[in-house]
VORO-681656 format. One line per 4 residues: their letters; for each residue x, y, z of N, C-alpha, C. Coordinates in steps of 0.001 Angstrom, whole numbers, plus 500000, padded with zeros to 6 digits. Layout:
BEGIN
a = X Y Z X Y Z X Y Z  ...
! end
This chain:
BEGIN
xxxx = 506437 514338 490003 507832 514659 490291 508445 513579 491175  509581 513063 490885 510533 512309 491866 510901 512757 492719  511463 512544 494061 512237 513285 494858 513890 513031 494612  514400 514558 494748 515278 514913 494504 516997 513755 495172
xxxx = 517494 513279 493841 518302 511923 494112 517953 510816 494619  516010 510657 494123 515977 509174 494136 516675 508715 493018  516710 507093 493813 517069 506122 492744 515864 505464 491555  514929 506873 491611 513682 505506 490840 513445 506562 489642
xxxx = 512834 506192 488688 512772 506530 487214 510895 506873 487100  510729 507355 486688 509102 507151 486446 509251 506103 484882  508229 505319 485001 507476 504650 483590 506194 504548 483511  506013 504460 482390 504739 504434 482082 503873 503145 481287
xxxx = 503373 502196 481450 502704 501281 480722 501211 501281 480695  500991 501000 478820 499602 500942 478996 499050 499648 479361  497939 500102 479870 497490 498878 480495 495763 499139 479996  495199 498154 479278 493942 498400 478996 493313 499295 478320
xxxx = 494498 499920 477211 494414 500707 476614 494441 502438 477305  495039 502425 478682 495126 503635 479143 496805 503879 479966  497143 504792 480028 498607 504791 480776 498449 504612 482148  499465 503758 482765 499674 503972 484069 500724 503929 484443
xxxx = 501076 505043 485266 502318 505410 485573 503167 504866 486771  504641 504566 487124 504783 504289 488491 506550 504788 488229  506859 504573 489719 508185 505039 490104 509015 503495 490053  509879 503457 489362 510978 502028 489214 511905 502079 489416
xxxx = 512887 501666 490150 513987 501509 490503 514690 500509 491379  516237 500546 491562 516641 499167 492484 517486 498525 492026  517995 497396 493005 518726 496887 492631 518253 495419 491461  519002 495102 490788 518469 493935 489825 518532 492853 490691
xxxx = 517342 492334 489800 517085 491232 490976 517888 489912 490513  518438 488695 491694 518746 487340 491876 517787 487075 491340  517360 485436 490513 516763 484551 490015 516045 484533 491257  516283 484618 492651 515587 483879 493690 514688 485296 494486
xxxx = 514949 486173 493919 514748 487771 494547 513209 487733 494161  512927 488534 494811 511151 488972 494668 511338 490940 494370  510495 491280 493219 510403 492526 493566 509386 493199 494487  509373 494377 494790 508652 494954 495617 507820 495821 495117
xxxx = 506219 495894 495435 505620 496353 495043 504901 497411 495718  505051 498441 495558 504493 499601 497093 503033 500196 496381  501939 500136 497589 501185 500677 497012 500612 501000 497762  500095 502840 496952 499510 504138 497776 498108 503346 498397
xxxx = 497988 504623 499558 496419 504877 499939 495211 505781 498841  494223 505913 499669 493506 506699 498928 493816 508194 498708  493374 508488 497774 493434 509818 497280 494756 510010 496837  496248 509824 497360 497169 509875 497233 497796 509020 495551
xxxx = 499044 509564 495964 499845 508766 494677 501223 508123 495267  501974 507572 494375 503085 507159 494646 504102 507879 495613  503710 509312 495374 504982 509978 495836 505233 510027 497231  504054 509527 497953 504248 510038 499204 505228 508262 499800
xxxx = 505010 507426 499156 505940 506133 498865 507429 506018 499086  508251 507206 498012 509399 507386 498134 509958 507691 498980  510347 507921 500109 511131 507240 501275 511314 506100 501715  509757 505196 501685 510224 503471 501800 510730 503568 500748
xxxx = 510354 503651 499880 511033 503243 498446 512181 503320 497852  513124 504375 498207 514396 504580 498131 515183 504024 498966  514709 503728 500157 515328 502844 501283 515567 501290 500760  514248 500717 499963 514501 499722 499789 515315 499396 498615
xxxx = 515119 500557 497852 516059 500086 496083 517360 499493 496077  518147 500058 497670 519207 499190 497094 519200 497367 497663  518112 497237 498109 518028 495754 498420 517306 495175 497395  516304 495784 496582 515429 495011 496317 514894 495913 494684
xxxx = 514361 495572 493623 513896 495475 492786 512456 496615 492998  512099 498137 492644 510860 498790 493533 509996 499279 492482  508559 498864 492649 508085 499808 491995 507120 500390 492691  506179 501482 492396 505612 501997 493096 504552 502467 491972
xxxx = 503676 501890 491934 502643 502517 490705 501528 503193 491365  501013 503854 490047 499933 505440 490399 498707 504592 489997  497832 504117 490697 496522 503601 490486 495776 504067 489662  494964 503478 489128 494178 504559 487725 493344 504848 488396
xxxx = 493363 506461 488177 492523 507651 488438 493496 508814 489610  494948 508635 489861 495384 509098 490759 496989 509083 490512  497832 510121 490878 498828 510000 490911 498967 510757 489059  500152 510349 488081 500365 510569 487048 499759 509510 485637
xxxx = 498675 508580 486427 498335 507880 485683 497100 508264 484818  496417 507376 484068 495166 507934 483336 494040 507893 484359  493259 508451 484327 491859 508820 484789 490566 508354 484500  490126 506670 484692 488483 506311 483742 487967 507647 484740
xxxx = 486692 507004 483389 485879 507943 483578 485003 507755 484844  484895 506714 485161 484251 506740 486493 485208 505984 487382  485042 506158 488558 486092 505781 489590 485882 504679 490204  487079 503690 489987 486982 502193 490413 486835 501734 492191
xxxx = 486485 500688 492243 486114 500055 493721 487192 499725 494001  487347 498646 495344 488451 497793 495442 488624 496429 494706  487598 496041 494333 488112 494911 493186 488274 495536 491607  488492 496758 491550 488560 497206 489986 489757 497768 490034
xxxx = 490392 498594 491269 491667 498654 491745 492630 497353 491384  492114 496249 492209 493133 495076 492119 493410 494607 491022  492130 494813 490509 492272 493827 488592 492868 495338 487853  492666 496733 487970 493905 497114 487489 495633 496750 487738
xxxx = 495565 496485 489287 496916 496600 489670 497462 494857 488927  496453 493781 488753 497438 492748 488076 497285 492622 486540  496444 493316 486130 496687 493668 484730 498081 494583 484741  498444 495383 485090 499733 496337 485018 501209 494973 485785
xxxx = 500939 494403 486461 501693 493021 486773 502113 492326 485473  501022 492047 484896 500989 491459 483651 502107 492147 482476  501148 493162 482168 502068 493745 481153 503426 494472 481650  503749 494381 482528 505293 494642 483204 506220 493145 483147
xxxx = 505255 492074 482893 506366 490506 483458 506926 490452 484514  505869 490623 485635 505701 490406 486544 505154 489728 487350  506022 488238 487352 504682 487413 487714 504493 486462 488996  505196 487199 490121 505277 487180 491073 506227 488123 492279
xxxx = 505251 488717 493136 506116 489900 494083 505948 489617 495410  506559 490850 496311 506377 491062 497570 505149 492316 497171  504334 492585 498166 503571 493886 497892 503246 494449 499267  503837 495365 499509 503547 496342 500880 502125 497929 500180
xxxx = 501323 497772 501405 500109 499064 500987 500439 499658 502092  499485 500797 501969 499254 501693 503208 498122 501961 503200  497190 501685 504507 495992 502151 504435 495167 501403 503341  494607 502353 502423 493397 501745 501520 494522 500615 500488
xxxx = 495578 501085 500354 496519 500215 499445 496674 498359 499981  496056 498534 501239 496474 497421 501785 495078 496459 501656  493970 496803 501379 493101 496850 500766 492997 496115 499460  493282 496771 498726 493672 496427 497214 494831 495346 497065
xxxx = 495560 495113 497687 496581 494338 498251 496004 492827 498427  494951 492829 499685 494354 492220 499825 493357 491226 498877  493087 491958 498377 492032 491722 496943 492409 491325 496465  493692 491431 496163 494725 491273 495000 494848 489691 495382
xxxx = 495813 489339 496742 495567 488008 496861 495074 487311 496953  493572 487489 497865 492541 486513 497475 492078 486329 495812  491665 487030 495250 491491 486338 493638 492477 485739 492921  494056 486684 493117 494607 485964 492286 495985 485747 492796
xxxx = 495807 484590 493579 497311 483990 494494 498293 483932 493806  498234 483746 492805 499648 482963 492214 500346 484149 492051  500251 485310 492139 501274 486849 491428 501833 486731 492997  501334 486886 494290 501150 487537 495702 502365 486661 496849
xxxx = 503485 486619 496737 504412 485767 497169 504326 486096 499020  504240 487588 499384 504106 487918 500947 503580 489012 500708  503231 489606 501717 502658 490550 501753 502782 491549 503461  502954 493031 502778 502916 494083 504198 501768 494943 504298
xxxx = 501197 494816 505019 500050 495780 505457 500406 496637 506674  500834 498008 506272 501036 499021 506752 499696 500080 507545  499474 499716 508416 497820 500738 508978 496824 500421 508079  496519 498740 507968 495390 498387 507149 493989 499250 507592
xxxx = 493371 499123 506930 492029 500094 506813 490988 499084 506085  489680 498888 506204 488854 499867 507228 488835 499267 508726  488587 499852 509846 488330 499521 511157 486679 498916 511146  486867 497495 510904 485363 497359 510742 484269 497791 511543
xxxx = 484550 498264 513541 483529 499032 514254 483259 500294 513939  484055 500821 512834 484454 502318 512789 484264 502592 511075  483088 501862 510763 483052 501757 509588 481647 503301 508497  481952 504457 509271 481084 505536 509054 482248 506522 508876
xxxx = 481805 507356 507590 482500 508679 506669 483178 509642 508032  482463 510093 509268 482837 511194 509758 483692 510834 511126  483984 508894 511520 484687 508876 512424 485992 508782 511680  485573 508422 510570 486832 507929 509522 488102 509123 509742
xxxx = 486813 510167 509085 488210 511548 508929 488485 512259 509946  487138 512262 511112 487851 512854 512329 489587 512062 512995  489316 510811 512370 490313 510164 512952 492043 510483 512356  491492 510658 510869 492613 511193 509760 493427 512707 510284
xxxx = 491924 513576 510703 493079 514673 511076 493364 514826 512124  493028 513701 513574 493534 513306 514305 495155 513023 513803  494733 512168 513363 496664 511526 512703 497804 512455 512080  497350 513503 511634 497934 514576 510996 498764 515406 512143
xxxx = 498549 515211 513424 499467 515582 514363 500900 514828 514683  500533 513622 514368 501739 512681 514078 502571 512699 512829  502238 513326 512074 502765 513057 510476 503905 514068 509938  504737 514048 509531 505740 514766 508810 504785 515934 508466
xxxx = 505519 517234 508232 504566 517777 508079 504879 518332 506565  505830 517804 506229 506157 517971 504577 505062 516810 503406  504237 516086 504836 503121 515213 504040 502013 516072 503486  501747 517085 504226 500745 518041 504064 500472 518224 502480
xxxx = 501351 518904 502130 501283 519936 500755 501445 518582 499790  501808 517014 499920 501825 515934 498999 500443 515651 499269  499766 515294 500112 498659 514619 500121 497556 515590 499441  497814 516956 499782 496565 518246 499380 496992 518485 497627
xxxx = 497843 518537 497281 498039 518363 495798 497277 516789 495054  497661 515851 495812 497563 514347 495361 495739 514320 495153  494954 514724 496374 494099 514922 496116 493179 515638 495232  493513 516946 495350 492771 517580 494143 493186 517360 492601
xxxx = 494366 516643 492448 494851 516581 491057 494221 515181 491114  493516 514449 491694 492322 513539 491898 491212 513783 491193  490969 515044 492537 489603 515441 491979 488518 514840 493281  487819 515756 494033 487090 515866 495276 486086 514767 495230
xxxx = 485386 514802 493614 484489 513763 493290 485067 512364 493585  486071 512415 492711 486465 510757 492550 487093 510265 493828  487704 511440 494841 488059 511165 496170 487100 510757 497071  485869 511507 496834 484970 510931 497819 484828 509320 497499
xxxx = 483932 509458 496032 483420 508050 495246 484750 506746 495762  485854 507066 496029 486625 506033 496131 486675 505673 497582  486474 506821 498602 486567 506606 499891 485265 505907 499948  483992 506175 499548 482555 505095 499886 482807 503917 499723
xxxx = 483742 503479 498460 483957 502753 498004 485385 501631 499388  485880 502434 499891 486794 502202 500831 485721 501522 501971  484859 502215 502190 484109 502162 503713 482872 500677 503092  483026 500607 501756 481807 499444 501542 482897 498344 501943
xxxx = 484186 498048 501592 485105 497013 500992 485083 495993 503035  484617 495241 502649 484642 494597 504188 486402 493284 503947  487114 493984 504231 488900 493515 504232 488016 491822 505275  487622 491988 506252 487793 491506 507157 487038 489694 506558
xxxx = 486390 490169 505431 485920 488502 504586 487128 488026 503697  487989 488902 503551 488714 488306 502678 489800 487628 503484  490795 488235 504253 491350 488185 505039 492127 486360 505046  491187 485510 505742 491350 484388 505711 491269 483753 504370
xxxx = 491615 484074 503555 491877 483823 501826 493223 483538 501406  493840 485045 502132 495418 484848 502177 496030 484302 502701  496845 483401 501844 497219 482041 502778 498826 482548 502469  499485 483661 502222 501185 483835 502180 501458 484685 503432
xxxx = 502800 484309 503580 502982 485654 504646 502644 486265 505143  502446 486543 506368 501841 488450 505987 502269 489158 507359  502652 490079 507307 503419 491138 508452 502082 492560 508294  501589 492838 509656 500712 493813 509677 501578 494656 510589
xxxx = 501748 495887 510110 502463 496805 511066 501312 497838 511305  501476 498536 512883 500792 499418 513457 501434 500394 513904  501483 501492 513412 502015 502199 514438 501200 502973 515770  502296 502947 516602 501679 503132 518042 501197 504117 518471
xxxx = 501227 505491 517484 500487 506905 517163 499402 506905 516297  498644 505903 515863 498189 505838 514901 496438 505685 515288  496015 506731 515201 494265 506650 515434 493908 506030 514402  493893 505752 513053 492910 505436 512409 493269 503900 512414
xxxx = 494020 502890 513164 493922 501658 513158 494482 501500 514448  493374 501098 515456 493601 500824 516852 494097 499704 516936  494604 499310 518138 495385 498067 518541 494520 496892 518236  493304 497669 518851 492285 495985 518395 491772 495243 517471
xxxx = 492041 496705 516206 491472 496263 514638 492770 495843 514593  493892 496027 514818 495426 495509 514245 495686 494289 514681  495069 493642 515872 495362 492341 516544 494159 491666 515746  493126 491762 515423 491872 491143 514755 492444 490939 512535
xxxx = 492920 491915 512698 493094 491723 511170 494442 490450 511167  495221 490685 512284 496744 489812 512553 495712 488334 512444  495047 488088 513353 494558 486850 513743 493795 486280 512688  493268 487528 511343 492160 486397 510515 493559 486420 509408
xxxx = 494697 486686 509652 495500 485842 508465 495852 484631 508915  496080 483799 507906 496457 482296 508165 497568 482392 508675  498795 483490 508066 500398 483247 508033 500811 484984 508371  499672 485866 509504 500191 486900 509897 500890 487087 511150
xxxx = 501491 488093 511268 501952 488389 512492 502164 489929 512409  502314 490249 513782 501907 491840 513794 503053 492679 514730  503412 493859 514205 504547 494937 514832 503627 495930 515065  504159 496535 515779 504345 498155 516456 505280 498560 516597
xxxx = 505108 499877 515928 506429 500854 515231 505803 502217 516701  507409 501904 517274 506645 502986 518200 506529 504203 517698  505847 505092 518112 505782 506633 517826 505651 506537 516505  505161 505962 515675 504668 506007 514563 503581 506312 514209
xxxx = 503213 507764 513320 501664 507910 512912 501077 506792 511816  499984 507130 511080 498997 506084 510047 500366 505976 508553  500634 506981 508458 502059 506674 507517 503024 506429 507339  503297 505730 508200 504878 505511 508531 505528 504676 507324
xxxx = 505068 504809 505904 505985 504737 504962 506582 505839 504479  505585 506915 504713 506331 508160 504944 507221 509195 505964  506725 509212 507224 507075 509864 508297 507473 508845 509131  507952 507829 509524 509405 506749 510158 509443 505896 508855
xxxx = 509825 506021 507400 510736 505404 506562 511363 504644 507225  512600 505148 507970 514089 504139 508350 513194 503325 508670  512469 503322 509787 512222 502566 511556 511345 501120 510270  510330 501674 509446 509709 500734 508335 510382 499904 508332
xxxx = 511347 500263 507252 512300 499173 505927 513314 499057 506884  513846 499204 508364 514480 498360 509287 513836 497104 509725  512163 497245 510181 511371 496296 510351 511380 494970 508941  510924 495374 507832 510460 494962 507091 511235 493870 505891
xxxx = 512319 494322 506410 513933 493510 505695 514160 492366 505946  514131 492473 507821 514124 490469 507870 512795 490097 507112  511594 490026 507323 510802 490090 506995 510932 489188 505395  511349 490321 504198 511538 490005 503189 512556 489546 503006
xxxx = 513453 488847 503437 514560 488035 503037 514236 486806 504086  513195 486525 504416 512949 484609 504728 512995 484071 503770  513482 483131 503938 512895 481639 502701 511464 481575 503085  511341 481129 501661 509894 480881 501569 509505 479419 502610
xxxx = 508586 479663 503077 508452 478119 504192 508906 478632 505239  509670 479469 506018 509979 479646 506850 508907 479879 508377  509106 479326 509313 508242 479459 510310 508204 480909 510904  507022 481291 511330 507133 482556 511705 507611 483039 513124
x = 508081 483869 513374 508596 484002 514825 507366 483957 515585
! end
């Protein structure tokens, strides 16, 4: 389901002989424009997206796709890693003609994000990492989620009933299998790969990415730099939208080359 008077459309493309679905909308883009590419955490789908996402449509070109196995997309049969994630997400690049973006994640999305640019630079123009994940000292199943429903005190609480649907229309199995799969993915080798842009935002409510994993992930990008969104929980593409895509605007309208503040 969309939320009620977005500007975004659902579509669907196959990709690899299976559907994958995402939310599209925005303004058409300038020859010189980049579109935007939003992409979920784990377990979740697009939807919990749409608030950045509607914020940004009228600046920018949005899509927001459902990862295979999650969201309204198809389901393999067994559940992909973070490099099977990424090579879905630029195969679906591909068959969209899409051949170069901005791409903001959240959490595990930022992840896949990641992946995405180290193998294959040439699609990956800048990039936002929203409460990147994993905390490499904090890299065990039960500090993980104590920390998650830690964060759930900070969070909209209309996130609740999106994330608990998103999940089980998952499926508990493939949620776990993808979170192991989360806690193997070491972000922190790739990191220095990405040589574009890159803006890491933290918010300042946010247990599951402490100040020190947020200043350590800032420092192994070549071309990062790092915010704090005050009073912001682990989602603040969902629960501070505005305070986000207020941040994130200068951001995406530098020239390319531009020195970083």
């Amino acid at each position: 389901m969309l939320r009620a008077g977005s500007p975004l459309v659902s579509r669907w493309t196959i990709v690899a002989g299976q559907r994958m679905h995402a939310r599209v909308g925005g303004a058409r883009r300038l020859p010189a424009d980049l579109p935007v590419i939003l992409v979920h955490g784990l377990g979740v789908s697009s939807r919990y997206m749409g608030p950045t996402a509607d914020r940004l449509a009228p600046f920018y070109r949005v899509y927001a796709p459902d990862l295979p196995g999650f969201g309204r997309s198809a389901r393999p049969r067994q559940a992909l890693d973070v490099p099977g994630l990424a090579d879905a997400l630029h195969a679906w690049l591909r068959a969209n003609r899409l051949e170069r973006a901005a791409f903001l994640g959240n959490s595990m999305g930022c992840q896949v994000i990641v992946d995405l640019a180290a193998r294959y630079p040439a699609v990956v123009a800048r990039i936002i990492l929203v409460a990147p994940t994993i905390d490499r000292r904090a890299r065990h199943p039960l500090v993980q989620i104590g920390r998650a429903l830690w964060d759930m005190r900070g969070e909209r609480l209309s996130l609740v009933p999106i994330v608990t649907r998103d999940y089980l229309a998952a499926g508990l199995i493939r949620d776990a299998v993808t979170f192991h799969y989360a806690l193997q993915d070491r972000i922190e080798d790739k990191l220095p790969r990405v040589r574009v842009p890159a803006l890491v935002i933290r918010g300042a409510r946010d247990p599951i990415v402490p100040p020190r994993w947020a200043q350590e992930v800032t420092g192994l990008l070549p071309a990062g730099r790092l915010v704090v969104l005050p009073g912001a929980p682990h989602a603040a593409n969902y629960s501070r939208a505005p305070q986000l895509v207020a941040t994130i605007l200068p951001f995406l309208r530098e020239p390319p080359g531009a020195p970083a503040p």
